[in-house]
C-alpha positions in Angstrom: 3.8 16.8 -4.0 2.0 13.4 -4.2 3.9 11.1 -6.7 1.6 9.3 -9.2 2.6 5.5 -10.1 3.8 6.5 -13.9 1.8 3.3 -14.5 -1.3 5.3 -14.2 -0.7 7.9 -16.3 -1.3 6.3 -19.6 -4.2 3.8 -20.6 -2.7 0.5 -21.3 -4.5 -2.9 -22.0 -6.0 -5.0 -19.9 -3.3 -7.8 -20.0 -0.8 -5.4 -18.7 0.5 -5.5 -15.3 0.4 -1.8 -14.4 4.4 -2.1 -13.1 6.3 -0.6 -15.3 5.1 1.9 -17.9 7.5 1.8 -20.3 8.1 -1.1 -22.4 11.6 -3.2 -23.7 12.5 -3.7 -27.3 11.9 -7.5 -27.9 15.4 -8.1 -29.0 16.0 -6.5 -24.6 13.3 -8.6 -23.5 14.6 -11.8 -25.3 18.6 -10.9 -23.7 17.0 -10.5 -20.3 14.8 -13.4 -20.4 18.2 -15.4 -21.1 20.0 -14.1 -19.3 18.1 -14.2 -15.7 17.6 -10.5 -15.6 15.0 -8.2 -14.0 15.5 -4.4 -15.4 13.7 -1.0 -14.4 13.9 2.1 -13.4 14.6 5.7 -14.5 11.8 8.3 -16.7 9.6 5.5 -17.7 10.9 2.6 -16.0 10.2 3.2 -12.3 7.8 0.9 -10.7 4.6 1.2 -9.1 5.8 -0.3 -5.9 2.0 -0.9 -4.6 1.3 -3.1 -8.2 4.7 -4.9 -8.1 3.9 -5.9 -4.7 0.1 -7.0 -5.7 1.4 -8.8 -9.2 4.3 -10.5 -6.7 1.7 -12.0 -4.0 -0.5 -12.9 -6.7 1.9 -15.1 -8.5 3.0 -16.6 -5.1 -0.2 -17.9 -4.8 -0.8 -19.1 -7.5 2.1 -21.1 -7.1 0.7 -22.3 -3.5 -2.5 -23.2 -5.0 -0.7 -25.5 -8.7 2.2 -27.1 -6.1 0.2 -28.2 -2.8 2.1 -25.9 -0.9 0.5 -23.1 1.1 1.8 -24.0 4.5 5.7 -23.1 2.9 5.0 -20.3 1.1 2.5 -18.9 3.8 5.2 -16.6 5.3 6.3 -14.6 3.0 3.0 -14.6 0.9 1.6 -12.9 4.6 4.3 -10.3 4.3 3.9 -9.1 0.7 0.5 -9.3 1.6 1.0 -7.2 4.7 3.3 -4.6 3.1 0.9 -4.2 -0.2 -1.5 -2.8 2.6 0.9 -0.8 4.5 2.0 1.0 0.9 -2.0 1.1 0.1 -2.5 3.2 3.4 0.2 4.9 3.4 -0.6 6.1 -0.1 -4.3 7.3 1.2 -2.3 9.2 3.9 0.0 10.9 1.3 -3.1 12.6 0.0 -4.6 13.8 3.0 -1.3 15.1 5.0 -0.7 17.1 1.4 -4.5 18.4 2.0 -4.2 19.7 5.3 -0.9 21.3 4.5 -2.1 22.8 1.4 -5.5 24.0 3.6 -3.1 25.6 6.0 -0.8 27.4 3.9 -3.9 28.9 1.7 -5.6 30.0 5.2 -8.6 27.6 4.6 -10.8 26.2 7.3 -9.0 23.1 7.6 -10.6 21.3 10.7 -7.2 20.8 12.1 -4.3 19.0 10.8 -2.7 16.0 11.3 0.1 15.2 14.3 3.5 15.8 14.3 3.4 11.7 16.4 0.9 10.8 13.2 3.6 12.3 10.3 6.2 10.5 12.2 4.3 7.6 11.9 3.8 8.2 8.1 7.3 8.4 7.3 8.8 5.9 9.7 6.2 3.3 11.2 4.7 0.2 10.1 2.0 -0.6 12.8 -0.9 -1.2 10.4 -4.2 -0.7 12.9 -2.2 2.7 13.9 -1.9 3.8 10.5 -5.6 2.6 9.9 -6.7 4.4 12.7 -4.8 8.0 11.9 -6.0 7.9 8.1 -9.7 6.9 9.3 -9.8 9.7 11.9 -8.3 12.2 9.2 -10.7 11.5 6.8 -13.7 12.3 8.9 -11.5 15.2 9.8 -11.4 16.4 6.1 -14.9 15.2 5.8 -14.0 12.1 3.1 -15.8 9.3 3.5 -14.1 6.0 5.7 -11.7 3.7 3.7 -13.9 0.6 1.9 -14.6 -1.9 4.8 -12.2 -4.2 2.7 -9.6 -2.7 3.9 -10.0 -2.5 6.8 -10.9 -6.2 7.0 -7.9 -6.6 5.8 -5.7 -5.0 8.8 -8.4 -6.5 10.9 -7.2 -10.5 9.8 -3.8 -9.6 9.4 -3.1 -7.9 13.0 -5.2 -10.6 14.3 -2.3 -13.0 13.5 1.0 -11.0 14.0 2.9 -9.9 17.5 4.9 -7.2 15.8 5.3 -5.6 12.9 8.0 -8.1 12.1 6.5 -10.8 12.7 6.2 -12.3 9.2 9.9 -11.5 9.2 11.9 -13.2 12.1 11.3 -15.8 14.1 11.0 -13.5 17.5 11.3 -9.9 18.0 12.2 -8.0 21.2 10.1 -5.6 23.1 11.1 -3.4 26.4 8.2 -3.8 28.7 9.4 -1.3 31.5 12.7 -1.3 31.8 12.4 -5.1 30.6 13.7 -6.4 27.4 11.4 -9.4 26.4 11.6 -11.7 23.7 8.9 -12.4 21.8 8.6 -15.6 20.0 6.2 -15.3 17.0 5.0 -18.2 16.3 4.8 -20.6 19.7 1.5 -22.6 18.8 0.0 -23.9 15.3 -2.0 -21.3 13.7 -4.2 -20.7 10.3 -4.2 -17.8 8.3 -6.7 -17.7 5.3 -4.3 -16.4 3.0 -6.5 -17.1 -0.1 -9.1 -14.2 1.1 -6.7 -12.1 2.3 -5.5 -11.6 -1.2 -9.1 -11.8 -2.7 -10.1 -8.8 -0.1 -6.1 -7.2 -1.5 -7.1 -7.3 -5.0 -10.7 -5.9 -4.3 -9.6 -3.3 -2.0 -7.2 -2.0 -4.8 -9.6 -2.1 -7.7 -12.0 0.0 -5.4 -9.3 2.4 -4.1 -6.6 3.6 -6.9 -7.5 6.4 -9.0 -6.7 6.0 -12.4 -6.7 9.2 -14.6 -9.7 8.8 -17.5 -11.5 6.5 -14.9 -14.2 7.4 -12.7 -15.9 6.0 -9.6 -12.6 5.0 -7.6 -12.0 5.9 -3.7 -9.4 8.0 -4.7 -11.2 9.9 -7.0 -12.2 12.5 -4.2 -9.2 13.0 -2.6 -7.1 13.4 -6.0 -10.0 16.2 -7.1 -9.7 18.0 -3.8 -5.6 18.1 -4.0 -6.0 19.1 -7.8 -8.5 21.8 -6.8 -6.1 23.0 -3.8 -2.5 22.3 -5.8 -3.8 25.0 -8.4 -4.9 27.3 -5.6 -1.9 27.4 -4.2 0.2 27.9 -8.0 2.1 24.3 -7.0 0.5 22.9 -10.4 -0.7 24.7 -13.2 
């Protein structure tokens, strides 16, 4: 079933980061503070990965912007960045591989479902205009409206800029051309990546998208309705 971020679940004030759900006792807080500890997990301690990544970049840049240096923290900004998207599509294409297989096992017209290539590339691939492309096509197959054009401004500028999927990662990558193993050197030439809209586009993107329960209006909204609708159909939720 789709997992909700346990962050979403409850209400919680604006100054909140929407990480963690749960909270420490101050006397906790104060220890781990001290002591140069970060603590989560379990019920009501797991982490919205998608929001820890967001908060993460966030604070990176900020940094870039106070200390005069974007050029060294451009990097690994780029790959939080880059992997915020990957776990913001990836979460899109959660709900609409669970529609189709829900569509199919109640016998409903479902248009077709998605690939076996396309799942494998859910669970296992990280080629951001491919996953782009599979959820867009999916969603005019399910008849949902395409992603906001943020987002897909996003892939656009960040695939603009990288080789490979690692290329925020390692210094070169390798890929058989043939039966030719090339090197690829990732970053041979000066380049310029606008790392400040990036992020601005990240943040909007997000706000637009997530579904947040006693909320209306989000991207999200739809798809969570139509899995609700079909989930109770189908006696996986009550």
């Amino acid at each position: 079933m789709v997992a909700f971020d346990k962050p979403l679940l409850l209400k919680k004030s604006s100054e909140d980061t929407n990480v963690i759900l749960g909270d420490k006792s101050p006397k906790q807080k104060k220890e781990d503070l001290s002591n140069g500890i970060s603590r989560f997990g379990g019920s009501w301690r797991s982490p919205s990965y998608l929001n820890s990544y967001l908060l993460s970049s966030n604070i990176l840049l900020e940094q870039g912007l106070q200390k005069d240096c974007l050029d060294d923290i451009g990097l690994p900004l780029f790959y939080l960045q880059r992997h915020t998207t990957e776990l913001l599509i990836k979460r899109l294409l959660s709900w609409i591989y669970e529609i189709g297989d829900m569509r199919v096992e109640l016998k409903l017209e479902n248009h077709g479902v998605p690939s076996s290539k396309e799942r494998r590339l859910f669970e296992t691939g990280h080629t951001l205009n491919k996953l782009l492309n599979d959820l867009t096509k999916n969603l005019k197959m399910f008849d949902f409206k395409e992603p906001p054009d943020e987002l897909v401004a996003i892939v656009n500028k960040i695939t603009t800029h990288e080789k490979t999927e690692t290329w925020a990662r390692y210094d070169k990558s390798r890929k058989k051309e043939g039966e030719v193993l090339k090197v690829i050197k990732h970053v041979e030439s000066e380049i310029s990546i606008p790392i400040v809209e990036i992020q601005q586009l990240l943040s909007t993107s997000i706000a637009k998208i997530v579904f947040r329960f006693g909320e209306n209006g989000s991207y999200e909204e739809a798809l969570h309705d139509e899995w609700l609708n079909l989930a109770r159909l189908s006696g996986h939720v009550g």
